[in-house]
Every structure is written in C-alpha cells, then in structure tokens.
C-alpha positions as CSV (number, residue, x, y, z in Angstrom):
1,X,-8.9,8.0,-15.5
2,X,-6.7,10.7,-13.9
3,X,-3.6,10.2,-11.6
4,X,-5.3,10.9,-8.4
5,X,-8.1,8.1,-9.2
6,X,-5.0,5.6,-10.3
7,X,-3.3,6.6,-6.7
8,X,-3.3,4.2,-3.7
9,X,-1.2,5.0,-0.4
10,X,0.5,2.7,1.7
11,X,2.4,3.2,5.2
12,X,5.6,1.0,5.5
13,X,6.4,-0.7,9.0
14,X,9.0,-3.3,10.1
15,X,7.0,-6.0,12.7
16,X,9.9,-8.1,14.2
17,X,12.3,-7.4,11.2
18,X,10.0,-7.7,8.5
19,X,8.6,-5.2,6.1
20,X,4.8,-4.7,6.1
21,X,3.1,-2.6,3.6
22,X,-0.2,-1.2,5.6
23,X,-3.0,0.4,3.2
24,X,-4.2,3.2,4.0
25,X,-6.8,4.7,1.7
26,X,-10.0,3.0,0.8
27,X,-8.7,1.9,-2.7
28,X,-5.6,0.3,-0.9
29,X,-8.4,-1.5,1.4
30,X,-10.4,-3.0,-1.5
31,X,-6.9,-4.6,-2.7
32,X,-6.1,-6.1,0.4
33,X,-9.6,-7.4,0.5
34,X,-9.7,-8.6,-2.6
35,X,-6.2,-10.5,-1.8
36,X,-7.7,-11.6,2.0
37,X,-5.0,-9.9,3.3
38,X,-4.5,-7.0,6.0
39,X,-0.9,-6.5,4.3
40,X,0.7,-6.2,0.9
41,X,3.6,-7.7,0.0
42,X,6.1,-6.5,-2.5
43,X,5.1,-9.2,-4.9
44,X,1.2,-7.5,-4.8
45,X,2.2,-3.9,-4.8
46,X,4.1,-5.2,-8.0
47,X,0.9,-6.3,-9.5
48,X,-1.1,-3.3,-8.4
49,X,1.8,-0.9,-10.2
50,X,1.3,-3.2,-13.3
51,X,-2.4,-2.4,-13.1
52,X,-1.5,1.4,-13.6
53,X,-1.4,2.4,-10.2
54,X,0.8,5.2,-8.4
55,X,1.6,3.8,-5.4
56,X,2.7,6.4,-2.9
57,X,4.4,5.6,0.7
58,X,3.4,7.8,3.7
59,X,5.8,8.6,6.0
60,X,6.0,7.9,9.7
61,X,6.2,10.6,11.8
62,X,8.9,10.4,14.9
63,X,8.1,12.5,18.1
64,X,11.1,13.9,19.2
C-alpha cells in the first residue's frame, strides 16, 4: 500500500477542557466505528499509528 492509502485525518477540538480527536475522512470513520466511538482518544490513535498509519491533524480555521 502507498502513503496516501495508509493516511487517515483527524480535526482536534477541546469540549469543556478536554481534547477530542474528531475523524474526518472515511477511513478515520470506519475506526471509530469499529471502536463504537464518535471520538478517538490518544490511546486509539496510538494503535491506529502502530497499524502503519499516518495520521495527519487538520487545522481549525479562525475568522478574524
């Protein structure tokens, strides 16, 4: 397999002082499926990098 099919992409966001990893691509929302989750922890994403997948954090845009 290449990199790009090894790839999922997350979004980062702190709910009430607590860091949620959000997926974001449909590989990132067969994990959290397979998991019964709507979030990753840093624990999971640990096991999904161990698997051999990039994991790659979008970044939030901020209106100014």
């Amino acid at each position: 397999m290449d990199n790009e099919q090894m790839e999922i992409v997350i979004t980062k966001r702190e709910v009430y002082g607590t860091e949620r990893f959000y997926p974001e691509c449909y590989k990132a929302q067969v994990f959290a499926r397979l998991a019964h989750r709507r979030t990753f922890s840093r624990r999971e994403l640990l096991m999904i990098r161990q698997l051999g997948y990039r994991i790659t954090v979008m970044q939030e845009e901020v209106a100014i």
